[in-house]
C-alpha positions in Angstrom: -33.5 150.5 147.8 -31.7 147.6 146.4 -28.4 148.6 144.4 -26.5 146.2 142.7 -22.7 146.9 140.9 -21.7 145.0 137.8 -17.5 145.4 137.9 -15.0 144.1 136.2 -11.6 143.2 138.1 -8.7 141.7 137.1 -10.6 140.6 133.5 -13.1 138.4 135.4 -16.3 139.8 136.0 -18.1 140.4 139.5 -21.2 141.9 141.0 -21.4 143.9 144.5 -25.0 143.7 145.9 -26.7 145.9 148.6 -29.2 148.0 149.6 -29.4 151.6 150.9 -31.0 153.0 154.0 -31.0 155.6 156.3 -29.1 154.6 159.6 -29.6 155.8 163.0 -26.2 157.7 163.8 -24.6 156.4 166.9 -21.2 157.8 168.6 -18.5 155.5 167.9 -17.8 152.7 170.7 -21.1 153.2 172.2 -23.2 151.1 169.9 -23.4 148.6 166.8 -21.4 151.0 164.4 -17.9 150.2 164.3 -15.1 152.1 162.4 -11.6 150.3 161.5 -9.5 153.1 160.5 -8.4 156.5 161.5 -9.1 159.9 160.0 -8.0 163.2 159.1 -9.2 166.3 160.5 -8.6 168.2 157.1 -11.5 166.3 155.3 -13.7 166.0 157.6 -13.6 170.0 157.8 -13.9 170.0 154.8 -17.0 167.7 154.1 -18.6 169.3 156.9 -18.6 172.9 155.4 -20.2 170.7 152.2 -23.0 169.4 154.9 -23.7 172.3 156.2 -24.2 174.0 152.9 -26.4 170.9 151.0 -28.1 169.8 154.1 -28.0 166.2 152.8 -25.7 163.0 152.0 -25.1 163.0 148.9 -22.8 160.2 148.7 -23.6 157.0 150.7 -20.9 155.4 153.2 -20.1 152.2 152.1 -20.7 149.4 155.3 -20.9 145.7 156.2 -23.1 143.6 157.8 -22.6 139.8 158.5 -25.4 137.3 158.0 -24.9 133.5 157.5 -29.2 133.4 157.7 -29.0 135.6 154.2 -32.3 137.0 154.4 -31.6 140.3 153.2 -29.3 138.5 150.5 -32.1 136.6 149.4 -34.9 139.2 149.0 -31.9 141.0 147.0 -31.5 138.2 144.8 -35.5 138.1 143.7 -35.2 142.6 143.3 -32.8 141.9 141.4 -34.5 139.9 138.3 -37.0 142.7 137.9 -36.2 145.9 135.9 -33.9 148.5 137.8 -35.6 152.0 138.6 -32.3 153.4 137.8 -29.2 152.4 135.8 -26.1 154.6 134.9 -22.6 153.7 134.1 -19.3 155.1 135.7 -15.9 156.2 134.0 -14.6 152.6 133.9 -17.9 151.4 132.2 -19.2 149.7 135.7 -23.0 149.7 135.8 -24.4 150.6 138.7 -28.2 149.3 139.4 -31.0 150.4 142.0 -34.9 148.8 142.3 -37.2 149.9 144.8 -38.1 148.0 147.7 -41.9 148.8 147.9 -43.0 145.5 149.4 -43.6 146.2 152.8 -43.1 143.1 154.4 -39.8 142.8 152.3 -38.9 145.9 153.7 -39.5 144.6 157.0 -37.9 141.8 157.0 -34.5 143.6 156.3 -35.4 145.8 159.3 -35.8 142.5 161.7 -32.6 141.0 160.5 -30.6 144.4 160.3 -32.3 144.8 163.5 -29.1 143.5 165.9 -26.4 143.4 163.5 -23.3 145.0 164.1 -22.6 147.3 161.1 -18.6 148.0 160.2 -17.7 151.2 157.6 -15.6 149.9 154.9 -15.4 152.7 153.4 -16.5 156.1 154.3 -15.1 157.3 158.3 -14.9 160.8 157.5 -18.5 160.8 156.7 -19.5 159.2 159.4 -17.8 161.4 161.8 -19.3 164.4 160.1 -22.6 163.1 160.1 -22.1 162.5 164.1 -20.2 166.2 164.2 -23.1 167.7 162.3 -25.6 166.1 164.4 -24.0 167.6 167.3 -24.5 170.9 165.8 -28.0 170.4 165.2 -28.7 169.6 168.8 -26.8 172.7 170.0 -28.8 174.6 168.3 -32.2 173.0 170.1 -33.1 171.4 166.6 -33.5 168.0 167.7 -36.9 167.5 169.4 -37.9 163.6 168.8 -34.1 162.2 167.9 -36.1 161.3 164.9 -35.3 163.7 163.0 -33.5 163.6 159.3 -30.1 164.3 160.5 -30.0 161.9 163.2 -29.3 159.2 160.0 -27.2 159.4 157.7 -27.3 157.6 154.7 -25.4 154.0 153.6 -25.0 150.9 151.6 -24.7 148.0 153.5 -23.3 144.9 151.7 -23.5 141.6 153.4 -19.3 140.5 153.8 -20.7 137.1 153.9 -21.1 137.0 149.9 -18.4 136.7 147.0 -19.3 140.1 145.4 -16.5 142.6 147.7 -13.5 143.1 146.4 -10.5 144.8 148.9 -7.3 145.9 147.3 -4.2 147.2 149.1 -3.1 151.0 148.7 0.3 150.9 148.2 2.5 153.9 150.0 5.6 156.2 148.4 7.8 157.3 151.2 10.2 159.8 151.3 13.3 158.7 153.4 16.0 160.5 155.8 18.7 160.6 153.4 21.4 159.5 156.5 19.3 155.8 156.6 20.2 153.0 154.4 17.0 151.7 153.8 17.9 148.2 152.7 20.4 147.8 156.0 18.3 148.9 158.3 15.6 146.4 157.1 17.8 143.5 157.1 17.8 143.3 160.3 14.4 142.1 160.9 13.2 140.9 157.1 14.4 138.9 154.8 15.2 141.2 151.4 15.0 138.9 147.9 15.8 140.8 145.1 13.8 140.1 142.1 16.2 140.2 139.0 16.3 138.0 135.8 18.0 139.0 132.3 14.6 137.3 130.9 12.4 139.7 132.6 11.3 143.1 131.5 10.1 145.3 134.4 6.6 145.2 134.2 7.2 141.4 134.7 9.4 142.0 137.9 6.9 143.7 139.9 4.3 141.1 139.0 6.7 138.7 140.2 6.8 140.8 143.2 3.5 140.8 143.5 3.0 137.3 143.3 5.7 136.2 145.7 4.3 138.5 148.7 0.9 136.7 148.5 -0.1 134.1 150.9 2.7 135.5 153.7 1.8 137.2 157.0 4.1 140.2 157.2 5.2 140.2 153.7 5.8 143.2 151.6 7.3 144.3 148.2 9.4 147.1 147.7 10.9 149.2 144.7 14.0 151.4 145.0 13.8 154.0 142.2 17.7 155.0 142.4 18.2 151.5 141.1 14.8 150.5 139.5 14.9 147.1 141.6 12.0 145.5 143.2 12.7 143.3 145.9 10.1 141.2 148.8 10.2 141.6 152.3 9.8 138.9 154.8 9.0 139.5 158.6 11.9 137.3 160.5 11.6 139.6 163.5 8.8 137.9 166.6 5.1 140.1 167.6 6.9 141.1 170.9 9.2 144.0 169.1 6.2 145.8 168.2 4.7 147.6 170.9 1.1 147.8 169.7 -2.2 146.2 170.5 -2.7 142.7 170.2 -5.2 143.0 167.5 -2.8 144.6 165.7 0.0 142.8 165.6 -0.9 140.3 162.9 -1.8 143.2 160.4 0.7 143.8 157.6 -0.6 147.6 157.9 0.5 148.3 161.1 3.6 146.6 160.8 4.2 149.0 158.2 3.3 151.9 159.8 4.4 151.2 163.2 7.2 149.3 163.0 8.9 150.3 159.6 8.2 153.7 159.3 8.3 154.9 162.5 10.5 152.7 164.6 13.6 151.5 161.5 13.1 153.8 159.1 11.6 157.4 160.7 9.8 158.4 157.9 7.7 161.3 158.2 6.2 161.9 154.9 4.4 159.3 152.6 1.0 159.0 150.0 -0.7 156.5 149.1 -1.7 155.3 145.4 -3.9 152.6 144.3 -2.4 151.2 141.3 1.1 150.0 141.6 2.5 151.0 138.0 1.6 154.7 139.1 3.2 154.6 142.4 6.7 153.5 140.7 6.1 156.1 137.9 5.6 158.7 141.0 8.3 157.2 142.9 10.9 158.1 139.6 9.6 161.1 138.8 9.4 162.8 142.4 11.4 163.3 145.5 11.0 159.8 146.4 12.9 157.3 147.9 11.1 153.9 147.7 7.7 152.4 147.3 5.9 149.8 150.0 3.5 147.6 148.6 1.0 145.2 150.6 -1.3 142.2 150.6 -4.6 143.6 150.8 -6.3 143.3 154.5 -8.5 140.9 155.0 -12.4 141.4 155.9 -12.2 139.1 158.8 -9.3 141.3 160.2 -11.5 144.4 159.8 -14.1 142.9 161.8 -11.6 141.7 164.4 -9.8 145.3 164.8 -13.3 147.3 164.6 -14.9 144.8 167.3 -11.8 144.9 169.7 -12.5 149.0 169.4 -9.4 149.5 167.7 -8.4 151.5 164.8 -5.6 150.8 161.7 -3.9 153.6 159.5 -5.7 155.3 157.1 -5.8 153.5 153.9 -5.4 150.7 155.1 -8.7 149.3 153.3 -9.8 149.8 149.4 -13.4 148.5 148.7 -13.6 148.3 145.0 -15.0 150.1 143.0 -16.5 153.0 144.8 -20.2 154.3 145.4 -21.1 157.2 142.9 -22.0 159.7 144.4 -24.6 161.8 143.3 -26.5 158.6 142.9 -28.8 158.6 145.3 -29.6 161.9 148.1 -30.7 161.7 151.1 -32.3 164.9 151.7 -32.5 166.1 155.0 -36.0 168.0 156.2 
């Protein structure tokens, strides 16, 4: 089933294209579907009680496939122009498109090219692992005779990360800091701090500024102090050999973060995460918060590195934009 999503981002207008299938589960590391971040056991508890009870997906894992050939891309492109079997329109006013793919040979063709791809989750692990978890359940209980059975898949959108439809924003983090560190001291020894500060700018212009500055710089991060209300950039000075992580690591902003910032200078223990960086200073002032991080987003060809080397980032470390809707489409298992 073709699905297309017509999004708006940043006022300029975009369009996600897919298709969704049902895909042979396989355990992680062993075959061609590779995960890029870790998880949490909490929701994957969580959305396994909801498997368990629905006996189905009801909301597809969002993954990638490269293909320079385009032959899935192209059979998408001619669904597209017909009338879609099913349109509906999420909170933000997105429209979100599916056709069926009823010509066998069409359908085919997707199988043969799909047939030796590796397939990366963008966005979706804990589903994934509770697909695999409730498989493993299903076998205990001598369920699984042929390995063909329903719950041996599990249902996703697969996006080709050779097109110009993805979009992958950053997920900013609001920490909570040991009140005996001096945040900007301790960071000063490895980055260069600018503080952004002009009598002409009003506040939502210095954090765009922010913004704007950290792009385009490997290791470069913005930060907002809320006991002062200033917003300042961070640039890495520091070398790859004072982190003690994998090399496919190292050139991640995300990892730096997490590794290197918050555990090693800082020893920060708590944090969240938020989307949209206006909220995460509004949270930042109005709870027990010391300071906001805010990063480049990571780039697909990084995700594809990291998931291919068999290593994993932090959680949140990707946002695929805008989400699957769930509900949508239900795979149904026998």
């Amino acid at each position: 089933m073709a699905h297309e999503i017509d999004y708006e981002i940043r006022g300029a207008g975009r369009k996600t294209r897919g298709f969704l299938a049902a895909v042979k589960i396989e355990d992680l590391g062993s075959g061609r579907s590779h995960p890029h971040e870790m998880t949490y056991s909490k929701p994957k508890s969580d959305r396994l009680n909801i498997l368990r009870y629905c006996n189905a997906n009801t909301s597809p894992i969002f993954s990638l496939y490269s293909s320079r050939e385009r032959i899935v891309s192209s059979i998408l492109e001619k669904v597209v122009t017909t009338e879609p079997f099913i349109e509906a329109k999420n909170g933000e006013g997105f429209k979100h498109r599916l056709w069926r793919i009823s010509d066998s040979a069409s359908r085919e063709k997707i199988k043969d090219e799909l047939s030796d791809r590796d397939v990366f989750i963008a966005d979706g692990h804990h589903r994934y692992e509770t697909a695999l978890e409730f498989k493993k359940e299903m076998e205990g209980k001598g369920l699984s005779k042929t390995g063909e059975e329903s719950f041996n898949y599990v249902l996703m959108f697969l996006s080709n990360m050779e097109e110009e439809g993805l979009s992958l924003l950053p997920t900013h983090r609001i920490v909570e800091i040991n009140s005996d560190i001096h945040i900007k001291e301790r960071l000063t020894e490895y980055f260069d701090l600018k503080k952004i500060s002009s009598p002409e700018l009003s506040e939502e212009q210095e954090r765009a500024q922010m913004l704007k500055a950290m792009q385009g710089s490997d290791h470069s991060f913005g930060l907002f102090l809320p006991n002062t209300g200033s917003y300042y950039t961070l640039s890495f000075i520091g070398s790859e050999r004072d982190m003690d992580i994998p090399e496919v690591l190292k050139t991640l902003d995300v990892t730096v973060l997490h590794k290197f910032i918050f555990e090693d200078l800082l020893k920060i223990d708590h944090y969240e995460y938020e989307m949209d960086p206006e909220t995460a200073v509004n949270r930042a002032r109005t709870g027990s918060f010391e300071a906001v991080f805010f990063l480049n987003p990571t780039k697909l060809h990084d995700l594809k590195k990291v998931a291919l080397a068999g290593q994993r980032m932090p959680p949140k470390s990707t946002y695929f934009y805008p989400k699957l809707l769930t509900g949508m489409v239900i795979y149904l298992f026998n």
